[in-house]
Backbone as JSON Lines, residues from 0, in Angstrom:
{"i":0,"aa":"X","n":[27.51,-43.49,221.06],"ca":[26.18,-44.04,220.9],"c":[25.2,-42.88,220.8]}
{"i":1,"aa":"X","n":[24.7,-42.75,219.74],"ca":[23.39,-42.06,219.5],"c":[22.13,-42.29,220.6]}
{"i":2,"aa":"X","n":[21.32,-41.74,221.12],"ca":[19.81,-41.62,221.18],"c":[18.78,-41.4,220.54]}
{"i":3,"aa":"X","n":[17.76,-41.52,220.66],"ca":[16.64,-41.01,219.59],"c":[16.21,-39.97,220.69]}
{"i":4,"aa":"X","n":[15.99,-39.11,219.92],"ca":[14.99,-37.75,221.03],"c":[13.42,-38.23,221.64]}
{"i":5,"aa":"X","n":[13.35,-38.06,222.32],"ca":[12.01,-38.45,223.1],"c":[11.23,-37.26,222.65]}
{"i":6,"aa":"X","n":[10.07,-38.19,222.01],"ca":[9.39,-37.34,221.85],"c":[7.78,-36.91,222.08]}
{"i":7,"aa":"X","n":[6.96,-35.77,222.33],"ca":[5.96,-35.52,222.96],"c":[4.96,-36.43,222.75]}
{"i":8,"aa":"X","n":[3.64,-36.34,223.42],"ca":[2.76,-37.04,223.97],"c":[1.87,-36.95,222.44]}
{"i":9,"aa":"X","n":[1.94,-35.65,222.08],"ca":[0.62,-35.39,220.48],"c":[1.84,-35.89,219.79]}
{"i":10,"aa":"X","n":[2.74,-35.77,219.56],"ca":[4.0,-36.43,218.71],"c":[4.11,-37.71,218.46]}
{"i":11,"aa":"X","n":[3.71,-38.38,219.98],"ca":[3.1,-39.74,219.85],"c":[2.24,-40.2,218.91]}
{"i":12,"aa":"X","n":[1.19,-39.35,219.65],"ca":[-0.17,-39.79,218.9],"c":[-0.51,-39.44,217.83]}
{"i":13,"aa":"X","n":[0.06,-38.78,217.05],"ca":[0.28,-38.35,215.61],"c":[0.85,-39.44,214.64]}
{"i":14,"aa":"X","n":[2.1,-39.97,215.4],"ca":[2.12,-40.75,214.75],"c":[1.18,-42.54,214.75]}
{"i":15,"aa":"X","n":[0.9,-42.01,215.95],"ca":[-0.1,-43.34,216.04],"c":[-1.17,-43.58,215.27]}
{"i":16,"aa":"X","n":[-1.58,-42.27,214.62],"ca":[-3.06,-42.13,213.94],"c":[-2.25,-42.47,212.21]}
{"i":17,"aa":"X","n":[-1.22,-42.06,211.87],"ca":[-0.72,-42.66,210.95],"c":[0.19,-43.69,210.79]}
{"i":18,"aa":"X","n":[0.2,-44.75,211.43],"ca":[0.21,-45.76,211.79],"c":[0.24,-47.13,210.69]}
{"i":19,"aa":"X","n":[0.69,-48.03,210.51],"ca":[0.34,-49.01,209.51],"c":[0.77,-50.19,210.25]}
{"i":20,"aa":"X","n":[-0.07,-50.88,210.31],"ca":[0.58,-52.06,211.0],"c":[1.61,-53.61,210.2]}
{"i":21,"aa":"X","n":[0.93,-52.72,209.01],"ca":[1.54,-53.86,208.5],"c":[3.15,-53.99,207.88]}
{"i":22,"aa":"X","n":[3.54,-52.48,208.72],"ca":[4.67,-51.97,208.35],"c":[5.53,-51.45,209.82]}
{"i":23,"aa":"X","n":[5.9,-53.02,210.19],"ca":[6.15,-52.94,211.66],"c":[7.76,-53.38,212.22]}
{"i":24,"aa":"X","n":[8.74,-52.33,212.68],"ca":[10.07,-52.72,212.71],"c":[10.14,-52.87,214.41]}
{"i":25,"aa":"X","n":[9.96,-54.17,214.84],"ca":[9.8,-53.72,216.14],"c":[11.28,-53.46,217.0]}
{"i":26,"aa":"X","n":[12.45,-53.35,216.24],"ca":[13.55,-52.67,217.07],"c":[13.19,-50.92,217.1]}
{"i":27,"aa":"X","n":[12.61,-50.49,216.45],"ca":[12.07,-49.06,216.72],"c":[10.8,-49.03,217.63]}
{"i":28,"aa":"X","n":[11.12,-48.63,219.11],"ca":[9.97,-48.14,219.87],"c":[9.51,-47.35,220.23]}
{"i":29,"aa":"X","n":[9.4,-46.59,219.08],"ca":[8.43,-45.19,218.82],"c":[6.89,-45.64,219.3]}
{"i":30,"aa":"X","n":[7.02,-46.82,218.36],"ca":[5.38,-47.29,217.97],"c":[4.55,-47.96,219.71]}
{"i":31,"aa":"X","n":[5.69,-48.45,219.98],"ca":[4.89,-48.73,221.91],"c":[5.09,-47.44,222.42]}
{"i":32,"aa":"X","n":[5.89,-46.79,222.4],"ca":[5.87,-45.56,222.93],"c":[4.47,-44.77,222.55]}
{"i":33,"aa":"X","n":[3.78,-44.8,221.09],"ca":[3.01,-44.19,220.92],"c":[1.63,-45.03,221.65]}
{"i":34,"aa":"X","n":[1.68,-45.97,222.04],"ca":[0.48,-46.67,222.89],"c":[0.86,-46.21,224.14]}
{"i":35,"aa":"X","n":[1.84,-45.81,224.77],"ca":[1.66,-45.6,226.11],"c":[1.26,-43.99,225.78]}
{"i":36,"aa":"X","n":[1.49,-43.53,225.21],"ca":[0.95,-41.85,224.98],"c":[0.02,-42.08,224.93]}
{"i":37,"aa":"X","n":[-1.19,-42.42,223.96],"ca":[-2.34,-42.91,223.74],"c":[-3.52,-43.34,224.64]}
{"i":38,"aa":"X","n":[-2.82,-44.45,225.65],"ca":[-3.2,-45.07,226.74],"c":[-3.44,-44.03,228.07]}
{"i":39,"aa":"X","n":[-2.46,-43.13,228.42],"ca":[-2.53,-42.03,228.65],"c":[-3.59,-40.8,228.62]}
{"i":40,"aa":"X","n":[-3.52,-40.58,227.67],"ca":[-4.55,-39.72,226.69],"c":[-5.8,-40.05,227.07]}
{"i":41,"aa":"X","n":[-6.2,-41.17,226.65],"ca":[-6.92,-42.32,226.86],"c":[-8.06,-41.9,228.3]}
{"i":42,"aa":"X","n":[-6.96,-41.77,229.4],"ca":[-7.2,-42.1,230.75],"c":[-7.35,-40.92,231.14]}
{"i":43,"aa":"X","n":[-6.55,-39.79,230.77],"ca":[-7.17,-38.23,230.76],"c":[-8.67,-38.13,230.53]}
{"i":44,"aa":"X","n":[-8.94,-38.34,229.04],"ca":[-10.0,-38.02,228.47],"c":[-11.27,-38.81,229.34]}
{"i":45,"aa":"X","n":[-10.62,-40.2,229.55],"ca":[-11.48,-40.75,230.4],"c":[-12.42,-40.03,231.99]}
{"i":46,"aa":"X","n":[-11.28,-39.48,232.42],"ca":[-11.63,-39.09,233.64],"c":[-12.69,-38.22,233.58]}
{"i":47,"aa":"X","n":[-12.17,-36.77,232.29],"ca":[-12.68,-35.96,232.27],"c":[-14.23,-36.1,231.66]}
{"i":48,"aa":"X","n":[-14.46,-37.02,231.42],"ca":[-15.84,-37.44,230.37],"c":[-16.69,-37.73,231.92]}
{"i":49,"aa":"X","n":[-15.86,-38.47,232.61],"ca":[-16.84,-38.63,234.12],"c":[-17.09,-38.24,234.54]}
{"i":50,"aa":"X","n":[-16.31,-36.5,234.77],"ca":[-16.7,-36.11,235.12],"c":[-17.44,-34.62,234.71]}
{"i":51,"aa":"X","n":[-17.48,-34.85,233.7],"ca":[-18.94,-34.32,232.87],"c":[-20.45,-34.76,232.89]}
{"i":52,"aa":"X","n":[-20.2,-36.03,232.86],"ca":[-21.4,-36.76,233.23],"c":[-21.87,-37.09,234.53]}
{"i":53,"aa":"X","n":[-20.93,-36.57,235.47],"ca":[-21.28,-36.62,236.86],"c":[-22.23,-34.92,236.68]}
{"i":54,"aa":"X","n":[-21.73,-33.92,236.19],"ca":[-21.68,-32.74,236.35],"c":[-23.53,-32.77,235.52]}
{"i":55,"aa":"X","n":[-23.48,-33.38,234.47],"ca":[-24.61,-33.47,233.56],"c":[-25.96,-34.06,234.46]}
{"i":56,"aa":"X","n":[-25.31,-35.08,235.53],"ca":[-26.84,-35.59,236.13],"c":[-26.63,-34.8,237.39]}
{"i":57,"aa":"X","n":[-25.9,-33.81,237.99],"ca":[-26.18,-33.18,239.14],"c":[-27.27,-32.0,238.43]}
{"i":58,"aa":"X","n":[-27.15,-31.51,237.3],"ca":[-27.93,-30.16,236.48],"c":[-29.06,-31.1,235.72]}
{"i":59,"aa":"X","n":[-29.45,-32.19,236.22],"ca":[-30.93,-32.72,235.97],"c":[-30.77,-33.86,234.35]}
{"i":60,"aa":"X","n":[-30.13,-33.48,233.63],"ca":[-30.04,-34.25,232.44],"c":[-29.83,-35.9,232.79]}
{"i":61,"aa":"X","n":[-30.76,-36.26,232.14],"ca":[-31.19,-37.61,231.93],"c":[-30.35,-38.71,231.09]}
{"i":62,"aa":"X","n":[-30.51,-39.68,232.0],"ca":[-29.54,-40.88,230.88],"c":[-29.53,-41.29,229.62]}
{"i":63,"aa":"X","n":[-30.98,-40.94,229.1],"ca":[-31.61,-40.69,228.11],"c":[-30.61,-39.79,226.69]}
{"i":64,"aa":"X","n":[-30.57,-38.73,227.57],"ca":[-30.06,-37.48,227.15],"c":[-28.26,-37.4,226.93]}
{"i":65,"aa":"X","n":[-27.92,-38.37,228.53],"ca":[-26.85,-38.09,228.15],"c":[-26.13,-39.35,227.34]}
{"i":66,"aa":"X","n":[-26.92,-40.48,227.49],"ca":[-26.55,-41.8,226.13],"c":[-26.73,-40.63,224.3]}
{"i":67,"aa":"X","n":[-27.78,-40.29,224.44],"ca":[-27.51,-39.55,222.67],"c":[-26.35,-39.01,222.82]}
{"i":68,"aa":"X","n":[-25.93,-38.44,223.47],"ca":[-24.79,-37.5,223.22],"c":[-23.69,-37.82,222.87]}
{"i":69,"aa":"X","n":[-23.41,-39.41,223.46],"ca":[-22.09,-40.62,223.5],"c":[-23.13,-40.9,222.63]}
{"i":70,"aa":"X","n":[-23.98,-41.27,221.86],"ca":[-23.88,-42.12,220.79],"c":[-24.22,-44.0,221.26]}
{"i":71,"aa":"X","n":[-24.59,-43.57,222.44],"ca":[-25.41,-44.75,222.84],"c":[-26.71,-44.94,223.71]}
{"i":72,"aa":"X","n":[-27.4,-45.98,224.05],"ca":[-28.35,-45.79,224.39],"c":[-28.57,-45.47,225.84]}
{"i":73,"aa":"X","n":[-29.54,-45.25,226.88],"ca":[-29.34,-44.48,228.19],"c":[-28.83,-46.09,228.88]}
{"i":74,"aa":"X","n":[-29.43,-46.85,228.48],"ca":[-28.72,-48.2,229.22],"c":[-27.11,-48.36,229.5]}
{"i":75,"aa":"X","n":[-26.77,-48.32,228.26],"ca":[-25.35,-48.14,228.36],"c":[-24.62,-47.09,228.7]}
{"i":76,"aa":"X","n":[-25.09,-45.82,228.78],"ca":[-24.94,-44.82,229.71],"c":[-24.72,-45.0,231.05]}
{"i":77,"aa":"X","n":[-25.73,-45.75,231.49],"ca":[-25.71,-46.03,232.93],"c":[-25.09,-46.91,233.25]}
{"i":78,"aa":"X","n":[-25.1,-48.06,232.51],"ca":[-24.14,-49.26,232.73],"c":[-22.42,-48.45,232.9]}
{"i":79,"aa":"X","n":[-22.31,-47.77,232.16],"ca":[-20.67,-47.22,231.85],"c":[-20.82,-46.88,232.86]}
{"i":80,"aa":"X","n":[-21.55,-45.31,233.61],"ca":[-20.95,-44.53,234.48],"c":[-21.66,-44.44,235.47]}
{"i":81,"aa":"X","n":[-23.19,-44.86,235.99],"ca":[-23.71,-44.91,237.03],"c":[-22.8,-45.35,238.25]}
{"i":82,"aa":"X","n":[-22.12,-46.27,238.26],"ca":[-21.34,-46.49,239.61],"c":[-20.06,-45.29,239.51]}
{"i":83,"aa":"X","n":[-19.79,-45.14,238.72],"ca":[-18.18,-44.37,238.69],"c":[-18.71,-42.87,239.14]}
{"i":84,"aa":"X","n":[-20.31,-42.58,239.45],"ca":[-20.6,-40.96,239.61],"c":[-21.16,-40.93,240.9]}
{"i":85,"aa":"X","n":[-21.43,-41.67,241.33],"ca":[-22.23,-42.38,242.65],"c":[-21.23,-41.84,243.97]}
């Protein structure tokens, strides 16, 4: 019996970004494999964004300031991460 090689986390997500859904064999689980890489990733990047923006309102920058930066407004800035920096 063969294996498939396991393969890395950007290996994943590489292939996740080229991706087609409409071209879907689901006895190959590369493709969930590449959502749990992703999901992952995901939750990294997550953390680390919090704690940037924790870091951003201890050095005075405003919700204002730090919603442009995400590309949203300071409301939703605060809505996202005001409790998670608290």
């Amino acid at each position: 019996m063969t294996t498939k090689p396991k393969i890395t986390d950007k290996q994943a997500l590489r292939e996740l970004e080229d991706f087609d859904p409409t071209d879907v064999d689901f006895q190959d689980l590369s493709t969930l494999a590449a959502i749990s890489a992703w999901a992952r990733e995901r939750d990294e990047h997550d953390s680390k964004l919090v704690g940037l923006v924790r870091a951003a309102r201890a050095q005075g920058a405003s919700w204002a300031h730090i919603g442009a930066r995400l590309g949203i407004t300071k409301q939703a800035a605060h809505e996202r991460f005001a409790e998670e920096i608290a």
